[in-house]
C-alpha positions in Angstrom: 17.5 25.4 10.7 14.5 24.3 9.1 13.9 22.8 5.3 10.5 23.0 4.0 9.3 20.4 1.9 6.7 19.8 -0.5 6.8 17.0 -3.6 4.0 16.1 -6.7 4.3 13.0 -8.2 2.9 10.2 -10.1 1.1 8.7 -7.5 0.5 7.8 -3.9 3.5 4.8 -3.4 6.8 6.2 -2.7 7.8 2.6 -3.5 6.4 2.4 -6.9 5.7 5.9 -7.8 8.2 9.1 -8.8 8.6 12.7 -7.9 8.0 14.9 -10.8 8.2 18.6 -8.9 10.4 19.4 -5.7 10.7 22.7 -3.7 12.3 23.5 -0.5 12.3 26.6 1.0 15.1 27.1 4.2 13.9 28.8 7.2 15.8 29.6 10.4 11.7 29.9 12.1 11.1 33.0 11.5 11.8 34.2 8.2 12.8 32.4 5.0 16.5 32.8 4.1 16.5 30.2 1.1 14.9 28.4 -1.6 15.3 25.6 -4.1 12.6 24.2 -7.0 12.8 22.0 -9.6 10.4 19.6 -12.4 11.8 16.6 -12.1 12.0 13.8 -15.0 10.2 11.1 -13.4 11.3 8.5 -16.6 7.7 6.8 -16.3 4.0 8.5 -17.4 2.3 11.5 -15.3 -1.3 9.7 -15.3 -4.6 12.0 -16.4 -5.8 12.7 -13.0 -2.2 13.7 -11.5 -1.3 16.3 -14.4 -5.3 17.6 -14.2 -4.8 18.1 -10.3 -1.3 19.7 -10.6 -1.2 21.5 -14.4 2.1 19.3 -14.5 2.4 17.2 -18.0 4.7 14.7 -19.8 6.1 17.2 -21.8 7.0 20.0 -19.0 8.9 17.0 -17.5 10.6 15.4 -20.5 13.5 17.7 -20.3 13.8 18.4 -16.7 16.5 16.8 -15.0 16.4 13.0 -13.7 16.2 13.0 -10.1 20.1 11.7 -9.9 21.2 14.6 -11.6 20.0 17.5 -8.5 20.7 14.6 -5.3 23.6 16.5 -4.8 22.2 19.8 -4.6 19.0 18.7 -2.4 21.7 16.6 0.1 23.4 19.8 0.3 20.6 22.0 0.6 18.9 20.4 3.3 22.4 19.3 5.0 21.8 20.4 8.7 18.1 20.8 8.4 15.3 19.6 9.8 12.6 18.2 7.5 9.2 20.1 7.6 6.5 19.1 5.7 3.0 18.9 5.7 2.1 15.1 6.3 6.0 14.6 6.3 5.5 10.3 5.9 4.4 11.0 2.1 7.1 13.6 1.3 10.3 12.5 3.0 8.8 8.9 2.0 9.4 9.9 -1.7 12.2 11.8 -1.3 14.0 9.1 0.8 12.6 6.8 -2.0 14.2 8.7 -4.8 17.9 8.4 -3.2 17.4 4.9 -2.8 16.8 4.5 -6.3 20.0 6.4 -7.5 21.8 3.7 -4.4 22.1 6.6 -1.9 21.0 7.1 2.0 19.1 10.0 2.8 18.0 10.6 6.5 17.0 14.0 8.4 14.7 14.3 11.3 11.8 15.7 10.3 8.5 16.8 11.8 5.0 16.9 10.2 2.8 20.0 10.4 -0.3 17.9 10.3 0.6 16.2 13.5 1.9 19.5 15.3 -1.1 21.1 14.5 -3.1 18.7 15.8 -1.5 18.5 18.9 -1.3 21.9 19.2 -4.8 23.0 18.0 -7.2 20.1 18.7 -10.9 19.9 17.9 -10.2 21.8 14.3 -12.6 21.1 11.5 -10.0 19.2 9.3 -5.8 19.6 9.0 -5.5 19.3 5.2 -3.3 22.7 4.5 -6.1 24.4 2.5 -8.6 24.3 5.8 -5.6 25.2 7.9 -4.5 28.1 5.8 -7.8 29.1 5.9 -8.3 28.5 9.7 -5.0 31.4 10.4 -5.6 33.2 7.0 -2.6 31.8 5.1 -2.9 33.0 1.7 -2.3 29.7 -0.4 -1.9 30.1 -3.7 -0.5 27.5 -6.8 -2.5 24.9 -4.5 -0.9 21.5 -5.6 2.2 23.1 -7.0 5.3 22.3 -4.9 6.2 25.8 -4.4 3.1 27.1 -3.8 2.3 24.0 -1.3 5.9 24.9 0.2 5.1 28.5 1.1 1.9 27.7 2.4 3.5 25.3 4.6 6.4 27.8 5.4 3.8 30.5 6.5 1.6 27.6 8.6 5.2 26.5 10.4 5.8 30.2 11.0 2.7 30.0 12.9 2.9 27.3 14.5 6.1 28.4 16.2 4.7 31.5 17.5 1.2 30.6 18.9 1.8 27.0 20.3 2.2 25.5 23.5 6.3 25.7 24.5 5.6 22.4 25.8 4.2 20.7 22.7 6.6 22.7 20.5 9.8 20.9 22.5 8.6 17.6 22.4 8.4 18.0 18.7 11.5 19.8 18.4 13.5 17.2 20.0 15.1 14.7 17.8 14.2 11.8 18.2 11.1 12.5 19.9 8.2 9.7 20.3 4.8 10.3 21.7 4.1 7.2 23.7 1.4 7.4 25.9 2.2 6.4 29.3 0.0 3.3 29.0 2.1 1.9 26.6 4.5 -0.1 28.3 6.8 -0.9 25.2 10.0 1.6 25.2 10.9 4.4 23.1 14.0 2.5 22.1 12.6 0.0 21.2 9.8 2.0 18.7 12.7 4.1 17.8 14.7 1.4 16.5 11.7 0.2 14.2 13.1 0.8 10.4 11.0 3.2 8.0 11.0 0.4 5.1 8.2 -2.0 4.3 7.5 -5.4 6.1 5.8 -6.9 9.0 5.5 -6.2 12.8 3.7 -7.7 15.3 3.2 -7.2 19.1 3.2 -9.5 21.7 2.2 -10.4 25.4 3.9 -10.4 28.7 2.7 -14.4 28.2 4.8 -14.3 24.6 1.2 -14.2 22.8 0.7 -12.5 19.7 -1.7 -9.9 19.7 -1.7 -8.1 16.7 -0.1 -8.0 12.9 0.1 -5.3 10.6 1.4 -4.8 6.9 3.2 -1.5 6.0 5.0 0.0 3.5 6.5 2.4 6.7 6.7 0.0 9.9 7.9 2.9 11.8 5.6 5.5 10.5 2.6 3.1 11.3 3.5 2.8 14.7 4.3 5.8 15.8 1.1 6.9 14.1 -0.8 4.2 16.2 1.0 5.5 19.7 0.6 9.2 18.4 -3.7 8.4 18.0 -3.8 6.4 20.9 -7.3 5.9 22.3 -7.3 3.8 25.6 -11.0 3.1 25.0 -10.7 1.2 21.5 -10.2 -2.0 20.5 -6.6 -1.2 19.4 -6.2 0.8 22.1 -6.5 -1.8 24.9 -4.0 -4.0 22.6 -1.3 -1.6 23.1 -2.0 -1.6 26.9 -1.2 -5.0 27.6 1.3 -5.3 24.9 5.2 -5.9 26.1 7.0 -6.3 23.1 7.9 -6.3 19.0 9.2 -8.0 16.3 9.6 -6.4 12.9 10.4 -8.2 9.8 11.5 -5.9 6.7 10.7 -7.4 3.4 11.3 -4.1 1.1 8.2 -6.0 -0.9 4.8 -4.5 -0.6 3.4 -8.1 -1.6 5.1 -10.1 -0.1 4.2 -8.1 3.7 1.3 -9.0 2.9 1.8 -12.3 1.6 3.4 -13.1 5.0 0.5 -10.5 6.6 -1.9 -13.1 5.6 -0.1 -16.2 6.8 1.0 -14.8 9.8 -2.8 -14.4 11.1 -4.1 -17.4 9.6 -1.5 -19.8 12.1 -1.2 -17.2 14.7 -4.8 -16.2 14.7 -3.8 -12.8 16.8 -6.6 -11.4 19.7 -6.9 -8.3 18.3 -6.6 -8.7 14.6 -10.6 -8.4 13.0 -9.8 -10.2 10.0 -9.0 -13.8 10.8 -8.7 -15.1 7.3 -10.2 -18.3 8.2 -10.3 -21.0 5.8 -13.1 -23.1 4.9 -12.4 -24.0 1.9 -14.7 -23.4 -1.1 -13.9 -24.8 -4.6 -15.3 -23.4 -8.2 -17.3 -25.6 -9.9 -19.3 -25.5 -13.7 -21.9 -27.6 -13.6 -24.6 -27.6 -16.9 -28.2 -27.3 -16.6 -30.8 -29.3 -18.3 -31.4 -26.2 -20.3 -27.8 -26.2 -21.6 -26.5 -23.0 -19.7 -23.8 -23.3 -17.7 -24.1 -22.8 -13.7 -21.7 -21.1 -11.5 -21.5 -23.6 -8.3 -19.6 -23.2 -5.2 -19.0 -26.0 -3.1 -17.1 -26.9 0.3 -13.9 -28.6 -0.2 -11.8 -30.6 2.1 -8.5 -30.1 0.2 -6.7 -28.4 -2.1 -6.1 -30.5 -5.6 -3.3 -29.5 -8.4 -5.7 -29.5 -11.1 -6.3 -25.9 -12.0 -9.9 -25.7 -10.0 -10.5 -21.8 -8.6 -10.0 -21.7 -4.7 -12.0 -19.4 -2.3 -11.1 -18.9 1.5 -14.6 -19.2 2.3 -18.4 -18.7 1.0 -18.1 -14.9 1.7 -14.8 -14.4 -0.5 -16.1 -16.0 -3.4 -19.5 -14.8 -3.2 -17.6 -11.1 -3.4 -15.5 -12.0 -6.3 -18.3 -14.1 -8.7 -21.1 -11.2 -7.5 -18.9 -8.3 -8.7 -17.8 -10.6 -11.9 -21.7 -11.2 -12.8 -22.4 -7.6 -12.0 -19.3 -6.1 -14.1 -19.9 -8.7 -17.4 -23.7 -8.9 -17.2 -24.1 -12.7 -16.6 -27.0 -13.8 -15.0 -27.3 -14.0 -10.8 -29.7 -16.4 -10.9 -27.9 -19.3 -13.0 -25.9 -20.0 -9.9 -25.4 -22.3 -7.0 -23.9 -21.6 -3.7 -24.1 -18.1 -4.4 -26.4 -15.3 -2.8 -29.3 -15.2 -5.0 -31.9 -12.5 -6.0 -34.8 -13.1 -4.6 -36.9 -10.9 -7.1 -34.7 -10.9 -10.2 -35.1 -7.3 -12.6 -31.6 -7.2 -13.9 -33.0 -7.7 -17.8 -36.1 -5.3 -16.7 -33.0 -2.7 -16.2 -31.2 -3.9 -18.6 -28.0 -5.0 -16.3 -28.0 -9.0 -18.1 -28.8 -10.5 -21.6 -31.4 -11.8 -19.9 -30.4 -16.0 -19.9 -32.3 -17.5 -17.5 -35.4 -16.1 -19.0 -34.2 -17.6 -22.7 -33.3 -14.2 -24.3 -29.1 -15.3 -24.6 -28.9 -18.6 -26.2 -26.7 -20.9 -23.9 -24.0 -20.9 -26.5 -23.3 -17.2 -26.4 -24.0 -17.0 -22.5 -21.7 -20.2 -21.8 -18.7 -18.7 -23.9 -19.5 -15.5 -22.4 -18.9 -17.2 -19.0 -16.0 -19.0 -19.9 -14.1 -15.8 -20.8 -15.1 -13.9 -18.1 -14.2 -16.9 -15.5 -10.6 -16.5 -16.8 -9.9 -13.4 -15.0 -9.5 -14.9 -12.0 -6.6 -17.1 -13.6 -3.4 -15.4 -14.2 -3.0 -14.9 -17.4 0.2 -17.5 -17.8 0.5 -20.9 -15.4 4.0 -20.5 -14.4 6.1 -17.7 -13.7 8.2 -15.5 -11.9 7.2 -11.9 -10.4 10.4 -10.1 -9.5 9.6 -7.0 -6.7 11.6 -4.8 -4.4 14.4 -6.5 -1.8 14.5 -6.0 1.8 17.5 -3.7 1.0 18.6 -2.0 -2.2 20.5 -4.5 -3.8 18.3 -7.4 -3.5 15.1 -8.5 -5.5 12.5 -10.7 -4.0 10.9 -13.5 -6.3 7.4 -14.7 -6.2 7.4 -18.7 -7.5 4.2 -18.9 -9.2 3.4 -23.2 -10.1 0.5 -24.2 -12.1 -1.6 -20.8 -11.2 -0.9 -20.8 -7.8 1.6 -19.2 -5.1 4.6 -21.4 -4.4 7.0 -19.6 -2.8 9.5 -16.7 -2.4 13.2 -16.4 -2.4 15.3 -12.9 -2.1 18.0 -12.6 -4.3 21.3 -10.2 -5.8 19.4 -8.0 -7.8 22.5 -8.3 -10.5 21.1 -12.4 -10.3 18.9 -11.0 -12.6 21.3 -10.3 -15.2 22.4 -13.7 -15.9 20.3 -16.8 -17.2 22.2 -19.0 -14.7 19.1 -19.3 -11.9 17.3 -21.5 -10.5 14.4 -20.2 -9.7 13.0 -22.8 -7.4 15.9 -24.0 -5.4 15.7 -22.2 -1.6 12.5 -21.1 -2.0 10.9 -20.2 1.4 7.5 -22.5 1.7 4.7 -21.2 3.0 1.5 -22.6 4.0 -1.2 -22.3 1.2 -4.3 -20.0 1.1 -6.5 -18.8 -1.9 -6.1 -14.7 -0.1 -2.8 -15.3 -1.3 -3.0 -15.4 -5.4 -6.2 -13.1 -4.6 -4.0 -10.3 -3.3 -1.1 -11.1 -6.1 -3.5 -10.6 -8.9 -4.7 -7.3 -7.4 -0.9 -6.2 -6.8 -0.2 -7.3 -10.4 -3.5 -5.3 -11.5 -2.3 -2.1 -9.6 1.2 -2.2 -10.7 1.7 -3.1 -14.1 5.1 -2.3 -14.7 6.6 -5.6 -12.4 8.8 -7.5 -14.1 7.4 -11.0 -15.1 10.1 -14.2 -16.1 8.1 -17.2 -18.0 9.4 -20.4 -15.4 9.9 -23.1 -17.5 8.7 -26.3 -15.5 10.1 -29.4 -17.5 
């Protein structure tokens, strides 16, 4: 018995976004005995660009029911089912997601169309479901409603059944199926064993050598997806080849995987990963000109100092920070040093500066300009505490942020929270300091504004 599934929701995360539409239509293969649909109250906004794709708006979901309150009728809907859905990671993801939130375990085998189809039909222009409905004339209509993406994927799986290879069709039908190439030496076991939750895994040589590290927020999805493309002839391809063995570590935090994504390389400095994150140090500096105006320098540092200066990893970094900074707040390229310069300079012919290094911003305004804009790369307070998800449901991890910079992590009860009685700095977990690191925390903290933030009080 098979349970179709198709979700909408408020974004792309299943760890920081909510289903706001559900369907499931039961099948036994061949015809469609049952089916369930439901808005669902996602308790947080439906942004612009979701309820413009999907006609679905904050008030058709203000009185629908919390996700909590139909649980039972999805667990017993789908009990004995098979999950079907078309790229299955993003729905089961969320719907997986959703019981965690309400402290539940959810788990069905499932298999994803997208990946059936393209094993069973190679060489097709694209496998989104509207080019495959139109590929076997599968009338798809509601496109981006649940049900009407449900019954498209209903009709698809219909297909499917009939017209594909019996051999493909087994392997897929078999729980617990894994497509590993028979170049890959590491055992199913072994990649079946790999949690679908967020963290870190990395494989390793015969020799005990680490070849490669990746961040997910689905280790097990990721690597089955890497095994399921598997190219002998590519870069990752070879790595997988010689590769004997995994370790996984589940952090539950999306930051913090990479956090310890971005240590991990920089000590290990893995064969096969392409970004190294070398450090050469480069500082911020403000130097002023003879003229008055202020000039954006950056210089080579030897170490790190506690003094509030702006840290790059290197000349490239900050050149990619500062040039989109001057770009974005129309400061002037050429008032700079250390950075990539203009060689013929028309930003005030196009009317992209004030034009400052040809006199038409008095330094005053262009220096206080400067100054404000320079503060975005601080955080906005100097200490504090960024609380994100636990490695399981019950835990919180903690981000230690001292005098604008990374400190260190700790995990924690999640009902630690509820008292005043912690200290947030005692069994932190140290960690080796580089500037990617508040880089990537500012971005996280950009992306997901809702994160709970604690003031740390220091004395």
């Amino acid at each position: 018995m098979y349970a179709v599934l198709d979700v909408e929701t408020t974004g792309g995360s299943p760890n920081k976004e909510r289903i706001i539409e559900i369907a499931i239509i039961k099948t036994d293969g061949d015809k469609i005995l049952d089916r369930y649909e439901s808005l669902v109250n996602p308790e947080k906004n439906i942004p612009p660009f979701v309820s413009q794709l999907t006609g679905i708006s904050n008030e058709m979901v203000e009185q629908a029911p919390l996700f909590e309150a139909i649980a039972e009728k999805i667990e017993s809907f789908t009990k004995g089912c098979t999950i079907v859905a078309h790229n299955a990671h993003f729905d089961y993801g969320f719907l997986k997601n959703e019981f965690k939130y309400i402290g539940s375990y959810y788990d069905r085998y499932r298999i994803c169309t997208v990946k059936l189809t393209q094993r069973a039909y190679p060489g097709l222009v694209g496998y989104s479901l509207d080019k495959l409905a139109a590929h076997f004339n599968i009338d798809h209509k509601d496109k981006h409603r649940a049900l009407g993406d449900t019954v498209a994927t209903t009709k698809l799986f219909h297909i499917l059944l009939q017209q594909s290879n019996p051999e493909i069709l087994a392997q897929f039908m078999h729980k617990g199926y894994i497509h590993r190439p028979p170049e890959v030496a590491i055992e199913d076991k072994i990649i079946g064993d790999v949690p679908e939750a967020t963290g870190l895994l990395s494989f390793y040589s015969e020799a005990g050598e680490m070849l490669y590290v990746f961040r997910s927020y689905n280790l097990y999805t990721r690597i089955t997806d890497m095994l399921f493309y598997f190219n002998p002839d590519t870069h990752k391809g070879n790595m997988l080849k010689i590769a004997k063995s995994i370790k996984y570590t589940v952090t539950g935090s999306e930051i913090l995987s990479q956090i310890l994504e971005i240590t991990t390389i920089h000590e290990n400095k893995p064969s096969y990963n392409k970004k190294n994150y070398g450090l050469r140090l480069v500082e911020l500096k403000i130097v002023r000109d003879k003229n008055g105006y202020d000039i954006i320098c950056l210089e080579s540092s030897k170490k790190i100092m506690n003094n509030g200066i702006t840290y790059f990893s290197n000349y490239f970094e900050g050149n990619a920070i500062l040039g989109k900074l001057i770009k974005m707040h129309r400061l002037c390229p050429n008032l700079t040093k250390g950075i990539r310069k203009i060689s013929t300079c028309d930003y005030f012919e196009k009317d992209l500066c004030n034009g400052a290094c040809e006199g038409k911003e008095d330094a005053a305004n262009y220096n206080r300009r400067l100054a404000k804009v320079l503060k975005k790369l601080n955080y906005k307070i100097d200490n504090f505490v960024l609380v994100d998800d636990g490695p399981e449901f019950h835990l919180a991890t903690l981000l230690v942020i001292k005098n604008s910079r990374f400190f260190g992590y700790k995990v924690i009860e999640k009902k630690q929270l509820e008292t005043d009685d912690i200290d947030y700095t005692d069994g932190l977990t140290m960690l080796k300091y580089h500037p990617a690191i508040d880089q990537e925390i500012k971005k996280y903290m950009a992306k997901n504004k809702a994160l709970q933030i604690i003031a740390l009080n220091t004395h």
